[in-house]
C-alpha positions in Angstrom: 87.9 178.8 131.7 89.8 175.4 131.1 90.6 174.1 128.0 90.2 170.4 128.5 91.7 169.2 125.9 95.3 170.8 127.0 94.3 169.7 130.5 94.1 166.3 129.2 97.2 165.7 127.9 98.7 167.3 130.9 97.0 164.9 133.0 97.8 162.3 130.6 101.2 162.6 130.7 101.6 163.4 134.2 99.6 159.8 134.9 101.8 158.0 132.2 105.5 159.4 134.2 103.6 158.5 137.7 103.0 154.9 136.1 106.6 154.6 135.0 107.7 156.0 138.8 105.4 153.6 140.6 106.8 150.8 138.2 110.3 151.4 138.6 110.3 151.9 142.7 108.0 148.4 142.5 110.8 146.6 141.0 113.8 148.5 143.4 111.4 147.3 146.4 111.4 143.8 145.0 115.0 143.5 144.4 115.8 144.8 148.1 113.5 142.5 149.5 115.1 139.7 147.1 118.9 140.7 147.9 117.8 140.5 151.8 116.5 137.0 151.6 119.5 135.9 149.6 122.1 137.4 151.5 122.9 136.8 155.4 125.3 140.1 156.2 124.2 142.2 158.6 123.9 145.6 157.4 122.2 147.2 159.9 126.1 147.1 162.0 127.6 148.1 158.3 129.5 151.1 158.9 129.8 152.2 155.6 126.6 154.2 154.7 122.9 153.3 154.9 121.2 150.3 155.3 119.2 148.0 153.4 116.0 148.6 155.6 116.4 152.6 155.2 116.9 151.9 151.9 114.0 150.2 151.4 111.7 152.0 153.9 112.9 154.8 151.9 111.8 153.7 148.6 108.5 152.3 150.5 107.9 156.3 150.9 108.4 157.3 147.7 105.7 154.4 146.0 103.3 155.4 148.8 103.3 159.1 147.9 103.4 158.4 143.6 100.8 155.6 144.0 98.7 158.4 146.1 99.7 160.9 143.1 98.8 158.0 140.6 95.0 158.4 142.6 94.9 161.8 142.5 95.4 162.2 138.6 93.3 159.4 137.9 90.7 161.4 140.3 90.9 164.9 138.2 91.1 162.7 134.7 87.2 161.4 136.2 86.2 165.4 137.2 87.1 166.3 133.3 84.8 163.1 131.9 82.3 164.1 134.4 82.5 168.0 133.6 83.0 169.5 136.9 87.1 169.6 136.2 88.5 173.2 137.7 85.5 174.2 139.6 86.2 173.8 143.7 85.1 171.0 145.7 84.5 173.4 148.6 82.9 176.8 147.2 81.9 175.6 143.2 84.0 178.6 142.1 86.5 178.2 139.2 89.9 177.2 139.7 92.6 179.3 138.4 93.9 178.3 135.2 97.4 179.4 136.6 96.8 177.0 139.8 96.0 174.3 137.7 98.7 174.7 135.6 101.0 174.4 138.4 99.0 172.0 140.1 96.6 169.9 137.4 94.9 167.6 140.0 93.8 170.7 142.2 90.9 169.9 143.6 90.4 173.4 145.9 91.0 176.8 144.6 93.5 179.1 146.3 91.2 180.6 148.6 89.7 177.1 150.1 93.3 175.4 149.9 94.8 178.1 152.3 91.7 177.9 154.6 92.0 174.4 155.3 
């Protein structure tokens, strides 16, 4: 079965990178948005590499899919206060500690997650 405990700090420190991720894109967004407004060149015509909007659209991607990952840990941290951490959502059966290991905010195991 699951030890909790080292699932904890797994989760813990894979929530407290996710934090610093979702932090640090926040503050690239806001500077793009802020160069934008301050500056009148037209990039999108800029020859030389990518623009500002890919950039940014870019970077929009990335904070969608760690604040989603931000959800998902905080949603496995709430399964191990509740007790039902490494059991499926689907069939009740354990999770493999090897799967969650690889994969801490699992909420299938193998055999559900490749039926979907």
């Amino acid at each position: 079965m699951v030890s909790a405990t080292e699932f904890h700090e797994l989760l813990l420190a894979d929530r407290e990178r996710t934090t610093e991720v979702v932090s640090s894109l926040t503050a690239s967004i806001a500077s793009m948005v802020e160069a934008t407004q301050l500056s009148a060149s037209d990039d999108e015509h800029d020859p030389e590499g990518s623009t500002i909007a890919f950039e940014r659209s870019q970077a929009s991607t990335l904070l969608a899919t760690a604040t989603e990952h931000l959800s998902d840990v905080d949603a496995a941290l709430a399964r191990l206060d509740a007790g039902t951490y490494g059991r499926c959502e689907h069939c009740g059966q354990a999770i493999a500690r090897e799967r969650l290991l690889a994969r801490p905010t699992a909420r299938t195991c193998i055999a559900c997650a490749a039926a979907r």
